[in-house]
MIGUSE-528083 format. One line per field, with one value per residue (C-alpha): x, y, z. Coordinates in nm, 2 decimals, decimal comma, padded with zeros to 4 digits, m for minus. Layout:
<sites>
X	X	...
Y	Y	...
Z	Z	...
</sites>
This chain:
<sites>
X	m00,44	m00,10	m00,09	00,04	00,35	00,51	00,39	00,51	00,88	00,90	00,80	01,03	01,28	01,28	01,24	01,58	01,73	01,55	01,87	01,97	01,63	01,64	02,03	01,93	01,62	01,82	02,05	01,73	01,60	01,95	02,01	01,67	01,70	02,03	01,87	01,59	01,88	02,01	01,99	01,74	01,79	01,93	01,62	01,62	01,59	01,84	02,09	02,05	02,12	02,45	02,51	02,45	02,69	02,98	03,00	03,20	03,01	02,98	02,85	02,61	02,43	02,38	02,21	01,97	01,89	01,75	01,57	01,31	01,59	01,80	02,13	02,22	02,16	02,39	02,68	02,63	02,61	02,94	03,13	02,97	03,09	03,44	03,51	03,37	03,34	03,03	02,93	02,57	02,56	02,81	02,58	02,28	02,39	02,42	02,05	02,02	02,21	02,03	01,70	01,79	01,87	01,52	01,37	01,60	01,46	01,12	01,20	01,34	01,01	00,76	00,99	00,99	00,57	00,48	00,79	00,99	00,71	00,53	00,85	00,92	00,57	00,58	00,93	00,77	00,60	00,86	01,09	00,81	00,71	00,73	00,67	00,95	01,17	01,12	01,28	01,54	01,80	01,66	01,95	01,74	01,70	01,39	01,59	01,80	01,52	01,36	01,64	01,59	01,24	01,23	01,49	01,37	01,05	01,25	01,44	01,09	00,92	01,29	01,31	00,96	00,96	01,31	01,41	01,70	01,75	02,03	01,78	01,55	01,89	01,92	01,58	01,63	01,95	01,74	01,50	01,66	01,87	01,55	01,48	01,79	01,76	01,38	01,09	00,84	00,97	00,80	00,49	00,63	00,76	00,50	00,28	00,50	00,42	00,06	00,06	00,24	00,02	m00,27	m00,10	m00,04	m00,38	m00,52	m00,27	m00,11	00,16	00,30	00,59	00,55	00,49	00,82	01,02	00,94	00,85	01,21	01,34	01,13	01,24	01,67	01,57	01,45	01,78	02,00	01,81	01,77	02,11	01,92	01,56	01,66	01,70	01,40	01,16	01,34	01,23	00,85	00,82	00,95	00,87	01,08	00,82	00,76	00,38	00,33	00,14	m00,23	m00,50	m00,57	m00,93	m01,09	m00,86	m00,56	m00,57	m00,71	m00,39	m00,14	m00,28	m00,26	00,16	00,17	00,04	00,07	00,30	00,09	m00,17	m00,57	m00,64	m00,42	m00,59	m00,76	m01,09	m00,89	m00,66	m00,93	m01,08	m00,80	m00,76	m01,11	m01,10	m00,77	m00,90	m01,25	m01,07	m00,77	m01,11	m01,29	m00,95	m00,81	m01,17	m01,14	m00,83	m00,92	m01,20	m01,03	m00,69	m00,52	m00,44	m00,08	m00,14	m00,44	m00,17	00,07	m00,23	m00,28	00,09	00,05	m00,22	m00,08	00,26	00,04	m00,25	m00,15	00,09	m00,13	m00,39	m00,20	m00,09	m00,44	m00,52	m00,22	m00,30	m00,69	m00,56	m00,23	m00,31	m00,12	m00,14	00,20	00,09	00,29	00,27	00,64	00,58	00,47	00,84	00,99	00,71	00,55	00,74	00,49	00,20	00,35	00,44	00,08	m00,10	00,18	00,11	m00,25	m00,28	m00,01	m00,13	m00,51	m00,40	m00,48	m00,87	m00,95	m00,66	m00,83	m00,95	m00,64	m00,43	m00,60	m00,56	m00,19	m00,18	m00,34	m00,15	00,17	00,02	m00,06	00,27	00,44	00,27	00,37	00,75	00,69	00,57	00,84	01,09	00,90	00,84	01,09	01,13	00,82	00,74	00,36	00,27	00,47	00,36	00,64	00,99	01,31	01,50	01,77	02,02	01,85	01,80	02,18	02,25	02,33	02,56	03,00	03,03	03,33	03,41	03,39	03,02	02,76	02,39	02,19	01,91	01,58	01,56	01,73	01,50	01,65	02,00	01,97	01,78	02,02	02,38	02,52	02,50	02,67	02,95	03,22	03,04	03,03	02,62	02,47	02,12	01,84	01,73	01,66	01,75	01,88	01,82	01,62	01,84	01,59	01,44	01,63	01,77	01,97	02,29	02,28	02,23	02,56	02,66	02,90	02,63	02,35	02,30	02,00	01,97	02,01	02,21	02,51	02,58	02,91	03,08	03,37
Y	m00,24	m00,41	m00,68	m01,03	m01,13	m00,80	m00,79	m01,19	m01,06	m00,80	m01,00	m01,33	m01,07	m01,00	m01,42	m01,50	m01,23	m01,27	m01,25	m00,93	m00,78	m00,88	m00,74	m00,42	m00,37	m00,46	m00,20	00,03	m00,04	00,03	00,34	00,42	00,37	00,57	00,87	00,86	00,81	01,15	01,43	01,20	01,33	01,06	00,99	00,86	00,52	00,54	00,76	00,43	00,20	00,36	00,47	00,11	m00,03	00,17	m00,01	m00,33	m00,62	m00,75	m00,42	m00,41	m00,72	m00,64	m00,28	m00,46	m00,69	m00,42	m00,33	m00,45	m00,59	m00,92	m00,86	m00,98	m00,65	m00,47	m00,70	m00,63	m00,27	m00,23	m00,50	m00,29	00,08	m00,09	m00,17	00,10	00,40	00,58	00,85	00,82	00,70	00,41	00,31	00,36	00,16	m00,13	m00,12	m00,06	m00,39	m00,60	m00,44	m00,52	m00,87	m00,91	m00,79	m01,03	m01,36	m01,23	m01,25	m01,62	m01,68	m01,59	m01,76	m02,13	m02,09	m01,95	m01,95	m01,68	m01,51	m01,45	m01,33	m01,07	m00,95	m00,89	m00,71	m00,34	m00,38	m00,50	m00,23	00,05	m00,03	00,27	00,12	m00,12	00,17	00,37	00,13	00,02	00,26	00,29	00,24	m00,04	m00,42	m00,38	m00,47	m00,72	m00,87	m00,84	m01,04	m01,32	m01,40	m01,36	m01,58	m01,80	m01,85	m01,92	m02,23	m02,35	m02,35	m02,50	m02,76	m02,87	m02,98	m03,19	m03,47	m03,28	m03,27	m03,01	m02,75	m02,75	m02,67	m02,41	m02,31	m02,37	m02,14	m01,87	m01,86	m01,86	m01,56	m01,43	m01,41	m01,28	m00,99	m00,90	m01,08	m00,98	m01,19	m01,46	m01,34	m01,50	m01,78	m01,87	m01,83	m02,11	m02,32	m02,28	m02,33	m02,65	m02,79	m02,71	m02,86	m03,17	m03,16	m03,14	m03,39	m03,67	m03,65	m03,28	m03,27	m03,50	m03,29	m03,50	m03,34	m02,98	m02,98	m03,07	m02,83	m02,57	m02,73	m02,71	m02,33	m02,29	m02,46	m02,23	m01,94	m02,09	m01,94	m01,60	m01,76	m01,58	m01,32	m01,28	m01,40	m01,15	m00,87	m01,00	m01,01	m00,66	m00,51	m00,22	m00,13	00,25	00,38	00,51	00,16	00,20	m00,05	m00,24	m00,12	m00,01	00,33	00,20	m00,11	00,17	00,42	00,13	00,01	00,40	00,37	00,07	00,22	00,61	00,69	00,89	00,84	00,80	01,11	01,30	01,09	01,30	01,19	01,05	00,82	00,70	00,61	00,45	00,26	00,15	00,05	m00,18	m00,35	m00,43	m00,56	m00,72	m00,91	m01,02	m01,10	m01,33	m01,52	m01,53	m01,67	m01,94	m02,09	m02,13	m02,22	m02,57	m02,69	m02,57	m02,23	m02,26	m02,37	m02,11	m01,84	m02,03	m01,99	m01,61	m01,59	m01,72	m01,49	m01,19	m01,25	m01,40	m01,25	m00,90	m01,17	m01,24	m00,89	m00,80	m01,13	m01,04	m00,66	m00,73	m00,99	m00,74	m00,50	m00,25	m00,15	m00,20	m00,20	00,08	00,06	m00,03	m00,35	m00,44	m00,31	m00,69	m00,86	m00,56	m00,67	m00,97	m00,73	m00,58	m00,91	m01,07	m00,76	m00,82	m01,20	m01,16	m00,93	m01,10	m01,47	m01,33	m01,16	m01,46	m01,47	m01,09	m00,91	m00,54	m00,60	m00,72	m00,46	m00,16	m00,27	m00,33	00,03	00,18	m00,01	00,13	00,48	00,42	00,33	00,57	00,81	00,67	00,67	01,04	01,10	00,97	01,13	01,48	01,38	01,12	00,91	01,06	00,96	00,87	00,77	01,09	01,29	01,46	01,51	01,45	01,82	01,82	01,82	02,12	02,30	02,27	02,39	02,76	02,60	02,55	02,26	02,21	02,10	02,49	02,49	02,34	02,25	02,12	01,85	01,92	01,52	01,17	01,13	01,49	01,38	01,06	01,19	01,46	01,33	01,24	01,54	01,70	01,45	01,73	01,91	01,96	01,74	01,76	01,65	01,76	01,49	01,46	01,19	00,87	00,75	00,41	00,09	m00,01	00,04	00,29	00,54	00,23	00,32	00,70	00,61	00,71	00,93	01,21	01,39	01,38	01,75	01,78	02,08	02,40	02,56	02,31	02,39	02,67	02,79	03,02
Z	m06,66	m06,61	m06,82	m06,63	m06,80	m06,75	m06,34	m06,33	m06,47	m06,25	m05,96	m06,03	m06,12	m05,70	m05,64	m05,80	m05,62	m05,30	m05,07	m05,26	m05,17	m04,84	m04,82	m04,95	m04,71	m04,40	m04,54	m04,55	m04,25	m04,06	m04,24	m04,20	m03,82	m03,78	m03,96	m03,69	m03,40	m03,49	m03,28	m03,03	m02,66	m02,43	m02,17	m01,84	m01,87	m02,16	m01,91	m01,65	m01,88	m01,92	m01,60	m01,50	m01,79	m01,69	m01,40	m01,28	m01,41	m01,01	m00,94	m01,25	m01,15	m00,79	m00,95	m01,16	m00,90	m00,68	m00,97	m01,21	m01,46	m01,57	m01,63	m01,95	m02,20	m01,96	m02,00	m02,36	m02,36	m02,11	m02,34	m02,68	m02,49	m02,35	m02,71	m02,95	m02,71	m02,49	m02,73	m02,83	m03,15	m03,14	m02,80	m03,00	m03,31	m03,09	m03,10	m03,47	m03,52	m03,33	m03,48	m03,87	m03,73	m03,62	m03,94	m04,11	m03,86	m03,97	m04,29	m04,23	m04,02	m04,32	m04,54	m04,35	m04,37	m04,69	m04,89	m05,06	m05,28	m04,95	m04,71	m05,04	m05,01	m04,61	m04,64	m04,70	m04,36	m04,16	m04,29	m04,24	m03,88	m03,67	m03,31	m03,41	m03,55	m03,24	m03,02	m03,29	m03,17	m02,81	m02,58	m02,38	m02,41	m02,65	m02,96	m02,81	m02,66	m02,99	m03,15	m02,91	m02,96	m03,33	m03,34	m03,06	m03,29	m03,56	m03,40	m03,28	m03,64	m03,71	m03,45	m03,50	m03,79	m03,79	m03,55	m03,49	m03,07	m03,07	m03,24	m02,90	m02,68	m02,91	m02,83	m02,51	m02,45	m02,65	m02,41	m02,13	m02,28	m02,32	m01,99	m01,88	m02,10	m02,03	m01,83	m02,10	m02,32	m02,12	m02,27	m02,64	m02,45	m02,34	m02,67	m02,79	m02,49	m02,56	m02,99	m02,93	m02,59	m02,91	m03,18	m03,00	m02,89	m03,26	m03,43	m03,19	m03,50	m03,39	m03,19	m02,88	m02,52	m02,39	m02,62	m02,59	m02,21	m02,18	m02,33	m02,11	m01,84	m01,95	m02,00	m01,67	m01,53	m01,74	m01,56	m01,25	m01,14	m01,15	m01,03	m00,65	m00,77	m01,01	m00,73	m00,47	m00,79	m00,81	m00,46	m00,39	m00,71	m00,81	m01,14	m01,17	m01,13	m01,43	m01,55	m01,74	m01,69	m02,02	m02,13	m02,47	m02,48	m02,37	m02,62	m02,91	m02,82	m02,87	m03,22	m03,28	m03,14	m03,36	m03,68	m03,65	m03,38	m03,18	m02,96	m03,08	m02,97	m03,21	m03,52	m03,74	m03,95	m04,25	m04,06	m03,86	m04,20	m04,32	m04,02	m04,02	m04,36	m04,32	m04,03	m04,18	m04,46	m04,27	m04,14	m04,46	m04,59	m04,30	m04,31	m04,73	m04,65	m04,39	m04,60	m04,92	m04,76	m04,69	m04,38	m04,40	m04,45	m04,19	m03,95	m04,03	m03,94	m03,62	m03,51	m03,68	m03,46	m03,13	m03,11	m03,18	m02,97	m02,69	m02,56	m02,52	m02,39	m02,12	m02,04	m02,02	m01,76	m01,57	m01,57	m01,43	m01,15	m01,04	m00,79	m01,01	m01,30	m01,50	m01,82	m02,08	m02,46	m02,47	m02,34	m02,66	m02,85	m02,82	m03,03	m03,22	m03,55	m03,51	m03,57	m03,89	m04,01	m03,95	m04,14	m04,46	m04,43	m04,49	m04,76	m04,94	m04,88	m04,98	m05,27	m05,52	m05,32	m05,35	m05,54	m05,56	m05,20	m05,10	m05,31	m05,16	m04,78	m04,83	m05,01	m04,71	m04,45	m04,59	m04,66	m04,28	m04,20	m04,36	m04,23	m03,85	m04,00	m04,07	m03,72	m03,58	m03,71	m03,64	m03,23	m03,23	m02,88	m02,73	m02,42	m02,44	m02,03	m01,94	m02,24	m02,31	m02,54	m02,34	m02,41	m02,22	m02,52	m02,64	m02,29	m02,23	m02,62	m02,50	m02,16	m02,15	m01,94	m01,71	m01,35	m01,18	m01,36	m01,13	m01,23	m00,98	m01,07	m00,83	m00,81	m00,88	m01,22	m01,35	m01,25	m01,47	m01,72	m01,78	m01,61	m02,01	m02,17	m01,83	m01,74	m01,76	m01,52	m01,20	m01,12	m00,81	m00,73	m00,41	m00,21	00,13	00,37	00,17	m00,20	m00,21	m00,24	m00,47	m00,77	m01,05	m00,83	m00,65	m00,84	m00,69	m00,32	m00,15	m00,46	m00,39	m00,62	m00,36	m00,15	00,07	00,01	m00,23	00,00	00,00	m00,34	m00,36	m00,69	m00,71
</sites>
């Protein structure tokens, strides 16, 4: 058995040089995360988002807008490839930064509630998060997005807690950002929204509804220039069928993308086991924790509680009222570093109540986890609502690609899906009659690429 004074060296050792740790896990995290971006085929909503960027910025807005998408993440990504280059790591680390940013908000999140000791502890889970590594180098506004409402919820513990007015037009801006860079982020938004309506509700002393209603409603005026365009979107919705209806084995298969990178069905007998076993204990733990706890750290479980739950509450409403179904496991990439955090935060904040109990969950949840980082960097960006691997880099391994050689794409979704790995050739794709003029194929209708039909295509 360790005995304690050696244990409490080694762990104030990591307290004094808490920003050193943290430096050196961001540092993990992003190396971590380029390692998994290598050799990662460009997909096609990866190949839109570059097809869009490339574009004029005039002409990239108008393409979102006839899509499902703000603008915001592909200003970014044309000023990011305009000054570092199109290849597909440089547009891929773009990702990887904002990614280790968010890890290093959460870090600053866990740190404003529980202090130091506590943000420490959490660190191994936010670093060893596969869902969040997935999307981490994903060439899409999941990280970015990520970013924003990490540090969005950082500014509100922030501004809440000082008289400071400037902090909730800070807020304000990020959420309005938010917006412009992904509609799901309403989901976090409006988590907020509902943990301060409760907290003024349960102590008259919590910030005043005056002041944080306002600064909803300068967010929705910063966006309002785009509010058109966004109900035009709603209204005439652009979304892809390949949605799931949120039930028992949809809501099962994304705890199993969150923790093991696959689907539940691919779980073997010991990893449903382990999983089991951390969730029962997650359980006894988190109600250990609440009866022995003080009212600040029940409060900090509350607001734990209200970034991680609600938001998938309110898919799930939203889901069951829609007359589609929209709902796809990477809806959840924005937030998911939520999740990891609120598993490290009770294991770590419940060690002192049940330290073997607590000690053996947080061993599993990283076995767990590691496990997930393992799969990922075996299947890599797997597409789980197609099932399938994007190959195209592979398929094309054996091709020489120049303007006399043709490849012909049998529709718009092969054309996108493989148009970056075949730029110096010459691309065609089969469709007959007109592309839409809305949705993702927008940016091809009118291409020179179109043919209607096999028989147009002639090479020397």
């Amino acid at each position: 058995m360790l005995k304690k004074k050696p244990l409490k060296n080694f762990t104030n050792f990591f307290i004094n040089h808490w920003l050193s740790t943290l430096l050196i896990a961001l540092a993990f995290v992003a190396v971590l995360s380029s390692l998994l971006a290598i050799g990662q085929n460009i997909w096609f909503d990866e190949g839109y988002s570059i097809y869009v960027a490339q574009k004029p910025i005039a002409e990239i807005i108008s393409l979102v807008s006839v899509d499902a998408h703000p603008p915001f993440y592909y200003v970014i990504l044309k000023l990011w490839g305009s000054l570092f280059g199109w290849n597909e790591f440089t547009l891929r680390f773009l990702s990887i930064i904002f990614a280790t940013a968010s890890v290093a908000i959460t870090f600053f999140i866990v740190k404003k509630l529980a202090g130091v000791k506590v943000a420490l502890g959490v660190l191994p889970f936010l670093i060893l998060a596969p869902f969040a590594l997935r999307y981490s180098y994903e060439i899409r506004p999941y990280a970015l997005t990520s970013t924003l409402v990490t540090g969005g919820t950082l500014l509100l513990l922030l501004a809440s807690q000082s008289k400071k007015r400037a902090l909730w037009i800070y807020y304000s801006i990020i959420v309005a950002l938010g917006m412009l860079t992904l509609y799901m982020s309403a989901l976090i938004w409006a988590a907020h929204a509902i943990w301060l309506a409760f907290s003024y509700w349960k102590d008259k002393k919590a910030t005043p509804i005056k002041i944080w209603f306002s600064s909803y409603i300068l967010a929705i005026i910063l966006f309002s220039p785009w509010m058109p365009t966004f109900i035009s979107q709603t209204v005439k919705s652009a979304l892809p069928g390949i949605g799931q209806p949120i039930n028992l084995t949809t809501g099962v298969d994304s705890i199993s993308h969150l923790m093991f990178y696959q689907s539940a069905w691919q779980t073997n007998e010991v990893q449903t086991a382990l999983i089991a076993f951390v969730a029962i204990s997650l359980i006894v733990l988190l109600v250990k924790l609440w009866e022995k706890s003080n009212v600040k750290t029940r409060n900090n479980l509350l607001f734990i509680g209200a970034i991680t739950i609600i938001p998938f509450l309110i898919l799930v409403f939203a889901n069951a009222l829609s007359s589609n179904n929209f709902y796809i496991s990477r809806y959840l990439a924005h937030f998911a570093i939520f999740y990891y955090m609120a598993i490290g935060f009770i294991i770590v904040c419940s060690y002192k109540l049940a330290p073997k109990l607590s000690f053996f969950t947080g061993a599993a949840a990283i076995i767990i986890l590691t496990s997930g980082v393992i799969n990922l960097a075996i299947i890599g960006n797997f597409n789980f609502e197609r099932n399938q691997k994007p190959a195209t880099k592979i398929a094309l391994s054996g091709f020489s690609c120049n303007k006399d050689t043709t490849f012909v794409a049998q529709d718009e979704y092969t054309y996108l899906d493989s148009w970056f790995y075949l730029q110096g050739c010459n691309l065609k794709f089969i469709k007959e009659g007109q592309v839409s003029n809305r949705g993702g194929y927008a940016p091809l209708r009118n291409s020179s690429a179109q043919i209607q039909n096999i028989n147009e295509v002639s090479t020397p």
